[in-house]
C-alpha positions in Angstrom: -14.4 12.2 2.1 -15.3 14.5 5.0 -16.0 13.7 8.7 -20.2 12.8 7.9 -22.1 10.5 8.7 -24.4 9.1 5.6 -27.3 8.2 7.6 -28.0 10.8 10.0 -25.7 13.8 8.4 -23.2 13.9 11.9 -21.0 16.2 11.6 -17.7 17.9 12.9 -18.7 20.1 15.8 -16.3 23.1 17.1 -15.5 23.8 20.4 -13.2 25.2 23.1 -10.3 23.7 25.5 -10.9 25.5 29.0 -7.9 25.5 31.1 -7.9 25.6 34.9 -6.9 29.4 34.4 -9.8 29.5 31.9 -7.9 30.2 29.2 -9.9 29.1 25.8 -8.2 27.7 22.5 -10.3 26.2 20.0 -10.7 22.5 19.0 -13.2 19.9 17.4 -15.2 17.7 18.1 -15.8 14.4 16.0 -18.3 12.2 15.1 -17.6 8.2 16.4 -17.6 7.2 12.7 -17.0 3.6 11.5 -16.9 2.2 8.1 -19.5 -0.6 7.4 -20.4 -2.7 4.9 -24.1 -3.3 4.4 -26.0 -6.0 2.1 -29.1 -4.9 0.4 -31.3 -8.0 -0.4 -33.7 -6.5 -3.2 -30.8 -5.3 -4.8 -28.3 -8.4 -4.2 -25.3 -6.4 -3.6 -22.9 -4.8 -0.7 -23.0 -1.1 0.0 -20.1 0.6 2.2 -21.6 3.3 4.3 -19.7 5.9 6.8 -22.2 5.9 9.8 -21.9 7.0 13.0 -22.6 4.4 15.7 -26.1 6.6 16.4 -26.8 5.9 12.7 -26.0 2.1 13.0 -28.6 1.8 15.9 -30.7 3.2 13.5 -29.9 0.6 10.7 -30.8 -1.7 13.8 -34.1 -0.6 14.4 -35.8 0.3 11.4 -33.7 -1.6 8.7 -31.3 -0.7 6.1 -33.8 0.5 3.1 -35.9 2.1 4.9 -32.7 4.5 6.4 -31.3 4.8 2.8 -34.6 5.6 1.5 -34.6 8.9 3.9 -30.9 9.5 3.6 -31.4 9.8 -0.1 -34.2 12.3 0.3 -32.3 14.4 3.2 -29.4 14.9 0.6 -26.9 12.4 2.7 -26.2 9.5 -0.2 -26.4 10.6 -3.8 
């Protein structure tokens, strides 16, 4: 599974290295990604999401079905 977050659709982000002699090679950047297991009460059962730990403040906030609910619609969770 690739580098993205399943709530807010993080991704990998490219960049440069800058030297002091401003030389410039290319490297990434990475989302802070942790695995997490969620429970979903209507449904009775445990979900594993990759989220970032933006996306698990989220979760906080508004509560897990409403984020899946949206995730589902942006195209983040089949």
């Amino acid at each position: 599974m690739a580098r993205v977050c399943q709530v807010t659709g993080k991704r990998t982000q490219i960049g440069n290295n800058v030297s002091h002699a401003n030389n410039k090679t290319k490297r990434k950047f990475f989302p802070n990604l942790q695995k997490k297991k969620f429970f979903i009460p209507e449904e009775g059962k445990w979900i594993t999401l990759k989220v970032s730990t933006r996306g698990l403040k989220t979760i906080n906030k508004r509560g897990i079905n409403s984020v899946l609910k949206e995730a589902k619609e942006k195209g983040f969770i089949n």
